[in-house]
Z-matrix of the N, CA and C atoms (Angstrom, degrees):
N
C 1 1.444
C 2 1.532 1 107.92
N 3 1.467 2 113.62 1 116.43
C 4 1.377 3 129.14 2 169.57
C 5 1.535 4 101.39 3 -26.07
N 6 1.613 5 134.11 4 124.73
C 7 1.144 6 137.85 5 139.27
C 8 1.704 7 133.30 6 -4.25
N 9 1.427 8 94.52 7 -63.52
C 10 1.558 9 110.66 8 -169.54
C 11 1.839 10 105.05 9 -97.63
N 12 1.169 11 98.19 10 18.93
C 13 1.525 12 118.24 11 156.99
C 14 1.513 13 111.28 12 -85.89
N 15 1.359 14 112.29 13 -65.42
C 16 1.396 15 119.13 14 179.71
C 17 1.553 16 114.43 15 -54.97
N 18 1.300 17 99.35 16 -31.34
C 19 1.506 18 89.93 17 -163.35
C 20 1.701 19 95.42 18 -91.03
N 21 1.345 20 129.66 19 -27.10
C 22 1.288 21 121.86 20 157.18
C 23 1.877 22 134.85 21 -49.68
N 24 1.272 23 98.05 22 -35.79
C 25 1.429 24 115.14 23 146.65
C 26 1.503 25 143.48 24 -68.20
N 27 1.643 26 89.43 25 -5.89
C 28 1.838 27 78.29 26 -172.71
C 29 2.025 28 84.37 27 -119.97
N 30 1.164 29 116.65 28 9.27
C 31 1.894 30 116.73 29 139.45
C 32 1.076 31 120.19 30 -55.35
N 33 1.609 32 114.23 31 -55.51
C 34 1.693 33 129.94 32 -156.57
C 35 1.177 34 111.13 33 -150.82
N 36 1.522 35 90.34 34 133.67
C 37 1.813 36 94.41 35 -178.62
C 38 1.735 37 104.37 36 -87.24
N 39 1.036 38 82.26 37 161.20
C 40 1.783 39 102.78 38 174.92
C 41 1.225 40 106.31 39 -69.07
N 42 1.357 41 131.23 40 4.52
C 43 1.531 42 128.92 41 -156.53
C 44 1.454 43 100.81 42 -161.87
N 45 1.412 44 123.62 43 62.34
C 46 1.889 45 119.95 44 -153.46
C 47 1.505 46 95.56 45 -72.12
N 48 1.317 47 103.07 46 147.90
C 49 0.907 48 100.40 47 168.77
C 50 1.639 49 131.25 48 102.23
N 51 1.340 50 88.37 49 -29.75
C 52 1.476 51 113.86 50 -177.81
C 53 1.304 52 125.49 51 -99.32
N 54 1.588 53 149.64 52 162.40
C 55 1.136 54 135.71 53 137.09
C 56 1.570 55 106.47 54 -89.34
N 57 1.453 56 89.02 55 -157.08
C 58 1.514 57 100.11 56 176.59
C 59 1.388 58 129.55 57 -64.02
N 60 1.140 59 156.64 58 161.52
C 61 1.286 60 144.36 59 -143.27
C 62 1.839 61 104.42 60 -130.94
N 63 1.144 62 112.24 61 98.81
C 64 1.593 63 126.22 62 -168.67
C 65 1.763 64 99.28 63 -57.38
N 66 1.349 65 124.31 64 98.53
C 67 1.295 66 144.66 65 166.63
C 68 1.568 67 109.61 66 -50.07
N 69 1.421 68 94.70 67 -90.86
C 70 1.358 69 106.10 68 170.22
C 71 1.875 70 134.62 69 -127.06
N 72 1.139 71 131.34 70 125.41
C 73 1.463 72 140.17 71 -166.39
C 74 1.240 73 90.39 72 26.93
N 75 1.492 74 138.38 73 88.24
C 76 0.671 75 148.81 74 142.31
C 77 1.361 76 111.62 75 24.63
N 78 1.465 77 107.02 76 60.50
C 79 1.487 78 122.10 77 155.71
C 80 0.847 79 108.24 78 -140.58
N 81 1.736 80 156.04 79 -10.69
C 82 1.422 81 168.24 80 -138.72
C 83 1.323 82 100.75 81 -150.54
N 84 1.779 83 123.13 82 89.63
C 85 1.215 84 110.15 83 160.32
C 86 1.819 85 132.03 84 -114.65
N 87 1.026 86 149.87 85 127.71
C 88 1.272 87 136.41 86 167.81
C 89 1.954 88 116.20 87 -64.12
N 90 1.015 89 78.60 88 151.95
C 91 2.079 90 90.41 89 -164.22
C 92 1.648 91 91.00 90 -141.19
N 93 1.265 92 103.31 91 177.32
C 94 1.791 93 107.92 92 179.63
C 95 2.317 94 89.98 93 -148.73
N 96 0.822 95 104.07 94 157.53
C 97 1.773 96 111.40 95 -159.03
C 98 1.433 97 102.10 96 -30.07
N 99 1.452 98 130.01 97 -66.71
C 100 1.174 99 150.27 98 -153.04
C 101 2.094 100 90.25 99 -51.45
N 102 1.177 101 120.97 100 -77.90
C 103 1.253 102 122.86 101 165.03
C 104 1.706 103 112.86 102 -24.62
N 105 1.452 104 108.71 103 -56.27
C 106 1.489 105 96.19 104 -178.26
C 107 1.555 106 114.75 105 -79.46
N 108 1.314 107 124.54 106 11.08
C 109 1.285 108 120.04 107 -174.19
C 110 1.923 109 98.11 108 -120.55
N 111 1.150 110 106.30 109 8.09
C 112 1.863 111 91.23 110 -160.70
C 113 1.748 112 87.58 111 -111.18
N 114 1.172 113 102.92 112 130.29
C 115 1.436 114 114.54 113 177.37
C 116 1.695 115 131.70 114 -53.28
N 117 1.361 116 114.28 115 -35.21
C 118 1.088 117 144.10 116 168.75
C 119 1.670 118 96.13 117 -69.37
N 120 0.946 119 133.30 118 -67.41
C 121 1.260 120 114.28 119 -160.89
C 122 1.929 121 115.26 120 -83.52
N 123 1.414 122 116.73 121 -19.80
C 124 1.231 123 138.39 122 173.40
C 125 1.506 124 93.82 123 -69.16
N 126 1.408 125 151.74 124 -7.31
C 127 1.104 126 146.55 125 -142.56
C 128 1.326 127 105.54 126 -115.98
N 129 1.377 128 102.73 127 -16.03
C 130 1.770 129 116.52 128 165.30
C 131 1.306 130 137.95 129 -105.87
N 132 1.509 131 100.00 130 9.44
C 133 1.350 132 116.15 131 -177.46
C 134 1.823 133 120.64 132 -110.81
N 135 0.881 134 148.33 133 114.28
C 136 1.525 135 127.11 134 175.81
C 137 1.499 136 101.93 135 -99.00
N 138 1.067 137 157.89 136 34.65
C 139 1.609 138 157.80 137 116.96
C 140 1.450 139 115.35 138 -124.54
N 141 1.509 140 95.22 139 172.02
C 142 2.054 141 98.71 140 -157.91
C 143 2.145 142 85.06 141 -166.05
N 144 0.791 143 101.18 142 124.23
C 145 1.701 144 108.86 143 151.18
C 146 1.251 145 108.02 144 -119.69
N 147 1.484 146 88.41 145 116.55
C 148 1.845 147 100.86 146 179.70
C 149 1.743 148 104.60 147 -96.33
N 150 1.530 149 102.75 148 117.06
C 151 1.425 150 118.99 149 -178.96
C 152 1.475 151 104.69 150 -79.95
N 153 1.107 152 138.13 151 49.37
C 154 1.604 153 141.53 152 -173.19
C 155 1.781 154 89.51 153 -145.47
N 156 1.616 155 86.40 154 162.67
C 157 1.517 156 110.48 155 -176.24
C 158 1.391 157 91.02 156 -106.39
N 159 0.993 158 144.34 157 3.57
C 160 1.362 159 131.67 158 -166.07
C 161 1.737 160 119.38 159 -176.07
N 162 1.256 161 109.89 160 -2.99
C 163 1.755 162 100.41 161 172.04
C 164 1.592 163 105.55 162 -87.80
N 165 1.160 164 113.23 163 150.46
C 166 1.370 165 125.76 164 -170.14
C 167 1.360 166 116.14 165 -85.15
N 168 1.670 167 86.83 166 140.60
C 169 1.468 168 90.06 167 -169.18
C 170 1.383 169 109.93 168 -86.50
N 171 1.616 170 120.61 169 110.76
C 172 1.685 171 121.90 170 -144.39
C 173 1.427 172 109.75 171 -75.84
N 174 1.184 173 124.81 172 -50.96
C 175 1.364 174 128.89 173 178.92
C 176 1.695 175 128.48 174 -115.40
N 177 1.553 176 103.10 175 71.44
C 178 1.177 177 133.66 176 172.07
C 179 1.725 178 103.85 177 -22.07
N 180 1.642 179 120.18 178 -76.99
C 181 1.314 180 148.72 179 -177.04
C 182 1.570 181 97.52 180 -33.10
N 183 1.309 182 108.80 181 -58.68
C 184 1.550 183 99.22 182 -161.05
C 185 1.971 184 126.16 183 -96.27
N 186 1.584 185 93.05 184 -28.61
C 187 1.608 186 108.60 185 -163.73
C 188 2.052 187 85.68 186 -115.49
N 189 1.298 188 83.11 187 136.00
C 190 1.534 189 101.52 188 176.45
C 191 1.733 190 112.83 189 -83.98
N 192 1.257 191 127.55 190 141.30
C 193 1.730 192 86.20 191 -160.46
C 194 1.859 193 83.25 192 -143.23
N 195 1.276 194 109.87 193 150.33
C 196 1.712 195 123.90 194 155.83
C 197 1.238 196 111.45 195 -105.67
N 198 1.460 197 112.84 196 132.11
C 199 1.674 198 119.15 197 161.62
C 200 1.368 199 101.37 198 -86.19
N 201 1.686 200 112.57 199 148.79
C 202 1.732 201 111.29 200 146.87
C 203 1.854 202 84.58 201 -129.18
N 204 1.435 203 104.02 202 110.60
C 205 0.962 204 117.80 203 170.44
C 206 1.454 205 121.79 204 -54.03
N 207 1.565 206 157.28 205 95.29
C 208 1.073 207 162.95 206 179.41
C 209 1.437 208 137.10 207 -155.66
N 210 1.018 209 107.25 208 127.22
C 211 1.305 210 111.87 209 -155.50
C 212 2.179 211 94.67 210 -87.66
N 213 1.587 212 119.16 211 142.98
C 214 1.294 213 101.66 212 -176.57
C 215 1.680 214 105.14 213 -86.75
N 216 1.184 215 101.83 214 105.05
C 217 1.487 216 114.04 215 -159.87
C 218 1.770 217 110.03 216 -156.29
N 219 1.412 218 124.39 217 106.42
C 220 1.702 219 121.69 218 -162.85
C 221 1.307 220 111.98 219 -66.06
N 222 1.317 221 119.89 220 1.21
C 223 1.682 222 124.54 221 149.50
C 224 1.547 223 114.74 222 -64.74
N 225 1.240 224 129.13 223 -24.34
C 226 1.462 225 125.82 224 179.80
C 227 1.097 226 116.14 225 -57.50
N 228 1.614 227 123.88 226 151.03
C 229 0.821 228 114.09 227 162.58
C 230 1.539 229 120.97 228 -122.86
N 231 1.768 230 120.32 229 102.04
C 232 1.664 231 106.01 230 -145.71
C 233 1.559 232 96.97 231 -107.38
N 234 1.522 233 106.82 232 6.02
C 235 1.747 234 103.16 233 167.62
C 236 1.233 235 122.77 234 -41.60
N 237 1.435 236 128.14 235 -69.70
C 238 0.971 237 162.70 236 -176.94
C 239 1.726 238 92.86 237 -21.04
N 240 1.873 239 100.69 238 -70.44
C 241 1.211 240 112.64 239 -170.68
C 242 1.954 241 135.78 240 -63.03
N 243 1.876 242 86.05 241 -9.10
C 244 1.270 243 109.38 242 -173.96
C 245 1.438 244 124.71 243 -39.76
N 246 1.532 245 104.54 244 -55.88
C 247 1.459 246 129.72 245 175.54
C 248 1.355 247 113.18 246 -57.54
N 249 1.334 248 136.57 247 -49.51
C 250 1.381 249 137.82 248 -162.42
C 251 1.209 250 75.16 249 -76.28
N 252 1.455 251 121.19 250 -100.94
C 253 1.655 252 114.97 251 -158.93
C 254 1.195 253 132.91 252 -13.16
N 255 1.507 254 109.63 253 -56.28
C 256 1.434 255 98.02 254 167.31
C 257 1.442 256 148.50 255 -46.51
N 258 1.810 257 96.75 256 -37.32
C 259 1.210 258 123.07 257 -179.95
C 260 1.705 259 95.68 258 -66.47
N 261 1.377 260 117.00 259 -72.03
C 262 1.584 261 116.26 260 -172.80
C 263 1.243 262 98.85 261 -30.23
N 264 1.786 263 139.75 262 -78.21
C 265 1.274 264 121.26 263 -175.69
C 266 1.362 265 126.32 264 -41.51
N 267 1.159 266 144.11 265 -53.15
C 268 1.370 267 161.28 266 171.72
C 269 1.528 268 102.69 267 -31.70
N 270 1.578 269 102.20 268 -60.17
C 271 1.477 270 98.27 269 -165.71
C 272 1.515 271 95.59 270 -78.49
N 273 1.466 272 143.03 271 -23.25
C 274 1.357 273 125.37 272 178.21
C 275 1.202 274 102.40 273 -80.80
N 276 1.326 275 152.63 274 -44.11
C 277 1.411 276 156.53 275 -178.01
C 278 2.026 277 96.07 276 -58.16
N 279 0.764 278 120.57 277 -59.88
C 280 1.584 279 110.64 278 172.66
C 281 1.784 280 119.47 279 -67.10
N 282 1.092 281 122.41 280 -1.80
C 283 1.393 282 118.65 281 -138.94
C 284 2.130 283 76.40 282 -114.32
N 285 1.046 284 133.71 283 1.09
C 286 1.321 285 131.83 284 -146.06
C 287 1.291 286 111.06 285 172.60
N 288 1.455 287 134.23 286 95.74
C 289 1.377 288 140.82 287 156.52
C 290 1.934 289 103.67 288 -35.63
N 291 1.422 290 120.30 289 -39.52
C 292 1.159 291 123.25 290 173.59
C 293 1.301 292 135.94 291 -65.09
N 294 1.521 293 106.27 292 -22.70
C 295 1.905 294 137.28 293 -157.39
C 296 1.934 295 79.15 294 -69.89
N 297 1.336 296 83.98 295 135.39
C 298 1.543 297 125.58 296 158.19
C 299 1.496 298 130.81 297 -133.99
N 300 1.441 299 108.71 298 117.45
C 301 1.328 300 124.18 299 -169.20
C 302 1.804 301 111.37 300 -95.67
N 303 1.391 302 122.81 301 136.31
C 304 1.033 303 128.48 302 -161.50
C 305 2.084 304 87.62 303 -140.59
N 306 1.247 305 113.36 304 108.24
C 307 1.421 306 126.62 305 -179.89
C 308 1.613 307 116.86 306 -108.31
N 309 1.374 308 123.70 307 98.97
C 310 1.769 309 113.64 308 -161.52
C 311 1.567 310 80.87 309 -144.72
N 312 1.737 311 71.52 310 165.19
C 313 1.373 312 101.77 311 174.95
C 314 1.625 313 93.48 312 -153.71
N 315 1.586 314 129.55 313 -143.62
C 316 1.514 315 121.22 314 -154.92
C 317 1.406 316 108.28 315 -103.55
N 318 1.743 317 114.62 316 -16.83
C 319 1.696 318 116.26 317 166.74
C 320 1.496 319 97.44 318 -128.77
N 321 1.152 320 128.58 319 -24.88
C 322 1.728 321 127.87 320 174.67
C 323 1.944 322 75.04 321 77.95
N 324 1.473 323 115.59 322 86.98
C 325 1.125 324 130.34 323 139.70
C 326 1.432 325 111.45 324 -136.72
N 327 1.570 326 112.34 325 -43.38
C 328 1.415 327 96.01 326 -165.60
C 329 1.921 328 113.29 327 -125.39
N 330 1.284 329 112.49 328 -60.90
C 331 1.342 330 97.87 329 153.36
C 332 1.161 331 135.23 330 -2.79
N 333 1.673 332 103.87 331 -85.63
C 334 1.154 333 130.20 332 -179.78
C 335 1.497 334 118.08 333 -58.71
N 336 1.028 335 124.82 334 -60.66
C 337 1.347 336 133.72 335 155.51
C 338 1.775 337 115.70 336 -32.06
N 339 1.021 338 103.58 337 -42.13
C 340 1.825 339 102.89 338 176.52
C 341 1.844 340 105.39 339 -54.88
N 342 1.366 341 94.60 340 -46.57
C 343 1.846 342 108.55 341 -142.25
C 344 1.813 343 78.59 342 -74.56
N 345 1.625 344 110.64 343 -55.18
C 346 1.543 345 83.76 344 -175.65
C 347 1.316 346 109.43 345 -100.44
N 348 1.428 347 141.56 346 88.97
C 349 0.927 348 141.21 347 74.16
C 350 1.647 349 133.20 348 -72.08
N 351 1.566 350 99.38 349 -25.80
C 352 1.783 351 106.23 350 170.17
C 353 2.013 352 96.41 351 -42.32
N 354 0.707 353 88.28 352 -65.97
C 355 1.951 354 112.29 353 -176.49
C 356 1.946 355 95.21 354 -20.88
N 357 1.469 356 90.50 355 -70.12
C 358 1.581 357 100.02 356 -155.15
C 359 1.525 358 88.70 357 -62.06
N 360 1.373 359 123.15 358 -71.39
C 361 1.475 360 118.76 359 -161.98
C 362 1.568 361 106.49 360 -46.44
N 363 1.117 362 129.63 361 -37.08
C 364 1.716 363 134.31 362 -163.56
C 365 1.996 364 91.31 363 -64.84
N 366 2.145 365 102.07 364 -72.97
C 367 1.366 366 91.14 365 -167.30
C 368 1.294 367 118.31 366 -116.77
N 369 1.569 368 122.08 367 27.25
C 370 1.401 369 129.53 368 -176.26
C 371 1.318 370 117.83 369 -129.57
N 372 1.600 371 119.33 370 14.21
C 373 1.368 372 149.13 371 171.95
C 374 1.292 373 130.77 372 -34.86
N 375 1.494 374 112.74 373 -42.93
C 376 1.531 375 142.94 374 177.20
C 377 1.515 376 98.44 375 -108.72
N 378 0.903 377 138.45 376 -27.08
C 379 1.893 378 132.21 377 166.84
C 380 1.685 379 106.82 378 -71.37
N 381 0.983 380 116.13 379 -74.75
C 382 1.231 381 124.32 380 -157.29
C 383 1.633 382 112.15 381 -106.38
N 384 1.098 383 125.30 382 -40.71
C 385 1.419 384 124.39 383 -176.19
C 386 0.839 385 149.44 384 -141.11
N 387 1.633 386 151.52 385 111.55
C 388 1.807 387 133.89 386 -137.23
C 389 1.499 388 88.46 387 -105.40
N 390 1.273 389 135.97 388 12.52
C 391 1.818 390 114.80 389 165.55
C 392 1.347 391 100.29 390 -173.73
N 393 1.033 392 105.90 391 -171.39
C 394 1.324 393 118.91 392 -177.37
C 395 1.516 394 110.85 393 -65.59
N 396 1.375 395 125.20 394 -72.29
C 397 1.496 396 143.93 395 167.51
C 398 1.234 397 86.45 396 -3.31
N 399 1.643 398 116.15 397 -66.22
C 400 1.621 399 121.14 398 -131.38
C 401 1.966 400 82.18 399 -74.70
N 402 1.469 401 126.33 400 -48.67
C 403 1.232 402 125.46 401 -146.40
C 404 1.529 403 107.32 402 -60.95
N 405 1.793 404 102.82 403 -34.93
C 406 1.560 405 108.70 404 172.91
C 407 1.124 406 150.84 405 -89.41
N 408 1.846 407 88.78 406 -15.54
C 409 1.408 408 93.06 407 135.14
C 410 1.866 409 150.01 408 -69.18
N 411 1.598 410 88.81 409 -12.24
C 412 1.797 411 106.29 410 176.85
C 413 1.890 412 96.83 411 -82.74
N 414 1.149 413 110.82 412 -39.99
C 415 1.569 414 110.61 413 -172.64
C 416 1.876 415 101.02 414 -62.39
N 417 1.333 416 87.23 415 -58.71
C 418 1.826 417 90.35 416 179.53
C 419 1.503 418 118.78 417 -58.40
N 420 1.381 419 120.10 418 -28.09
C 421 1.875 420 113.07 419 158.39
C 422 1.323 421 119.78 420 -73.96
N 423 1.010 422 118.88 421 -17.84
C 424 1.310 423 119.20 422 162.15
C 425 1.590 424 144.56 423 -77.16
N 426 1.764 425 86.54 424 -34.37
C 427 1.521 426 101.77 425 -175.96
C 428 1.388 427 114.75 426 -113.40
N 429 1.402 428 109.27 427 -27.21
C 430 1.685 429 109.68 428 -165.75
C 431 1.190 430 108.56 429 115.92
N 432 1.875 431 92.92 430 -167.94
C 433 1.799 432 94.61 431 173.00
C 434 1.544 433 124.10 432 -57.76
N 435 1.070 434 97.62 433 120.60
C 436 2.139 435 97.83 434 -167.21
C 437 1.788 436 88.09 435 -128.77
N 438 1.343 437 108.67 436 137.66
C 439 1.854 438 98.88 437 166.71
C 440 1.538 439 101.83 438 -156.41
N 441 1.340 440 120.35 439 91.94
C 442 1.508 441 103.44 440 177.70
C 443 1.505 442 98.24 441 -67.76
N 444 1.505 443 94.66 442 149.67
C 445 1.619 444 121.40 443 177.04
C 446 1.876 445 106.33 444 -34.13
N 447 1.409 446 106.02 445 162.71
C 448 1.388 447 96.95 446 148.61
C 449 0.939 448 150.99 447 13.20
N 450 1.548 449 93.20 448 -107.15
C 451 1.546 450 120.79 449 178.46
C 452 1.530 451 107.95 450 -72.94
N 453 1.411 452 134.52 451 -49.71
C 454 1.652 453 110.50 452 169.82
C 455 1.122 454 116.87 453 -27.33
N 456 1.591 455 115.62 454 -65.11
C 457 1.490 456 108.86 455 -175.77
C 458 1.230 457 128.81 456 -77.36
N 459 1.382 458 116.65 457 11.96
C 460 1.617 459 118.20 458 159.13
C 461 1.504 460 110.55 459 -83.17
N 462 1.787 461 107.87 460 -26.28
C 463 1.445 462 123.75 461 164.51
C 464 1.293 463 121.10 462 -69.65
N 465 1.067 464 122.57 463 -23.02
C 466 1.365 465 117.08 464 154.84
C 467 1.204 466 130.57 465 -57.62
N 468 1.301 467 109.61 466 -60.84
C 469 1.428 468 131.46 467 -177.33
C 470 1.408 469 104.54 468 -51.09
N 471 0.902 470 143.32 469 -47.49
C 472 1.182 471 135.56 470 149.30
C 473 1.316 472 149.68 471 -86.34
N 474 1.309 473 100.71 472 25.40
C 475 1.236 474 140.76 473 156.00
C 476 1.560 475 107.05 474 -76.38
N 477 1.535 476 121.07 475 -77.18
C 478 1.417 477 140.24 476 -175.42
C 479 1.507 478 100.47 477 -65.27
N 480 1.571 479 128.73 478 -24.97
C 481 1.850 480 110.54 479 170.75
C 482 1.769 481 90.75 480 -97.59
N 483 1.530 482 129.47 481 27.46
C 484 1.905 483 100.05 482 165.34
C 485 1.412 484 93.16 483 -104.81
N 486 1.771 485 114.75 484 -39.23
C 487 1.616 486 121.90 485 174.73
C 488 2.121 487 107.26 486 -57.97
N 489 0.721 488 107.14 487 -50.44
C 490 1.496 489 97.66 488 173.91
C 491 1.388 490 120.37 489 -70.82
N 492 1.358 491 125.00 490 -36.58
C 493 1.559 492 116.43 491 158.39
C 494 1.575 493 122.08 492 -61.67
N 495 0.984 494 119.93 493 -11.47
C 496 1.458 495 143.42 494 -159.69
C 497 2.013 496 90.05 495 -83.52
N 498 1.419 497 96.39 496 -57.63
C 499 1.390 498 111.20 497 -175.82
C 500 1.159 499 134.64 498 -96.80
N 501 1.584 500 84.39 499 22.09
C 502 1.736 501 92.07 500 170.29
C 503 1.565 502 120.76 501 76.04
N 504 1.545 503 105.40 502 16.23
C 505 1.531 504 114.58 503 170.90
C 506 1.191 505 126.44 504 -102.07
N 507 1.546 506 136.87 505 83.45
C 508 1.331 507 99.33 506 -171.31
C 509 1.927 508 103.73 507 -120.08
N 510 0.947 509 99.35 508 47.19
C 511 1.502 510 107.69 509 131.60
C 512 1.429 511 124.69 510 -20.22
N 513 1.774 512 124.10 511 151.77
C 514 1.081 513 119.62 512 154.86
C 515 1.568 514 137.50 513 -71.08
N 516 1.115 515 108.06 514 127.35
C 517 1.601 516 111.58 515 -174.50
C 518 1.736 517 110.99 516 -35.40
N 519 1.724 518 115.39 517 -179.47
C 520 1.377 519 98.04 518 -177.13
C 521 1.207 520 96.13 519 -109.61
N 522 1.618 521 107.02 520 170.97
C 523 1.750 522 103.42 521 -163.27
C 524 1.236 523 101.40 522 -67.12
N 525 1.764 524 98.77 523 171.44
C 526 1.397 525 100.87 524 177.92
C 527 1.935 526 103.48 525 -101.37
N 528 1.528 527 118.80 526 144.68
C 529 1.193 528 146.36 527 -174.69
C 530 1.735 529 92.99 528 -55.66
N 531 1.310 530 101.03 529 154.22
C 532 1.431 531 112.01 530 -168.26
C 533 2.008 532 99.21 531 -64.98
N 534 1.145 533 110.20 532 -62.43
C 535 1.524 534 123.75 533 171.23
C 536 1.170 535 99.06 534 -29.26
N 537 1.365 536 152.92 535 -75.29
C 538 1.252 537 148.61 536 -149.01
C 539 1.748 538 115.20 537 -89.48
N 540 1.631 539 116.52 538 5.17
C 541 1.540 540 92.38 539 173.31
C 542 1.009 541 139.58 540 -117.65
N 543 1.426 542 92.51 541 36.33
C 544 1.742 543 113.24 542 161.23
C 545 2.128 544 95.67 543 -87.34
N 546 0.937 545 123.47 544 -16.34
C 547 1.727 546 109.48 545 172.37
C 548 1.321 547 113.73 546 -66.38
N 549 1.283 548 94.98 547 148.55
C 550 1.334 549 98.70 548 171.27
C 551 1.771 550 129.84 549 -86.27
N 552 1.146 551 112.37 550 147.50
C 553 1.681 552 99.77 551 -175.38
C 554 1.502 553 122.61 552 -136.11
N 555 1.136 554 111.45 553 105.77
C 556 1.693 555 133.61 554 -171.85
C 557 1.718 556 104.19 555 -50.06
């Protein structure tokens, strides 16, 4: 990531005005770079998965941090990465009544937004949400316009039917959102 990117971002957030966007009980939040780079607001968090291939992970010393390296681009491939991520949040969100999660990528729409919903559907399933539909629609009342690309959410989707076959559900998946059914689905 170009230099005078970062430093254009750490003026103004992608989201003015805003902080980070409280996901879940306020241990699960989405952020977009500027948030994960500004000291003041990193100052309340002790973990961060940075959804970038390349913005820096700013405060080494204090916040424990996971990369899923990916660029938001429908060549990615962020399946793969689904599982760890989730788990890293999970185990810091359990590991500490105190643990605060900070989830970004470069606007905290889509990246970021993929990985935590991976999160909610994996361990917040029976709290908050019976599918996917339902999870992005809880992210999108909360946060706003949020749209992972494409292909995330074709990665989801089969994401949420390997965790529900997993558990002995095989039910029909949840519908797909008006935005997404022009994609295609394998």
């Amino acid at each position: 990531m170009p230099l005078w990117f970062l430093r254009e971002c750490q003026n103004e957030s992608l989201t003015p005005g805003n902080g980070p966007t409280d996901i879940c009980n306020k241990q699960l939040y989405i952020g977009d770079v500027f948030h994960a780079t500004d000291q003041q607001t990193m100052k309340d968090f002790t973990h961060a998965v940075n959804c970038t291939p390349d913005a820096p992970n700013a405060f080494p010393d204090n916040v424990v941090y996971h990369r899923v390296p990916v660029r938001d681009d429908e060549q990615e491939d962020v399946g793969a990465k689904l599982d760890d991520a989730a788990d890293f949040i999970h185990d810091a969100i359990t590991s500490s009544e105190n643990a605060k999660v900070i989830v970004h990528c470069i606007q905290g729409v889509s990246r970021s937004v993929t990985v935590a919903i991976a999160y909610l559907l994996k361990y917040q399933r029976d709290v908050f949400h019976t599918s996917l539909y339902d999870a992005l629609a809880h992210v999108r009342e909360r946060r706003g316009p949020v749209r992972p690309n494409n292909a995330f959410y074709r990665t989801l989707r089969a994401f949420e039917m390997r965790l529900r076959r997993g558990a002995g559900d095989d039910g029909d998946l949840s519908p797909i959102p008006d935005l997404y059914r022009d994609c295609v689905f394998a």
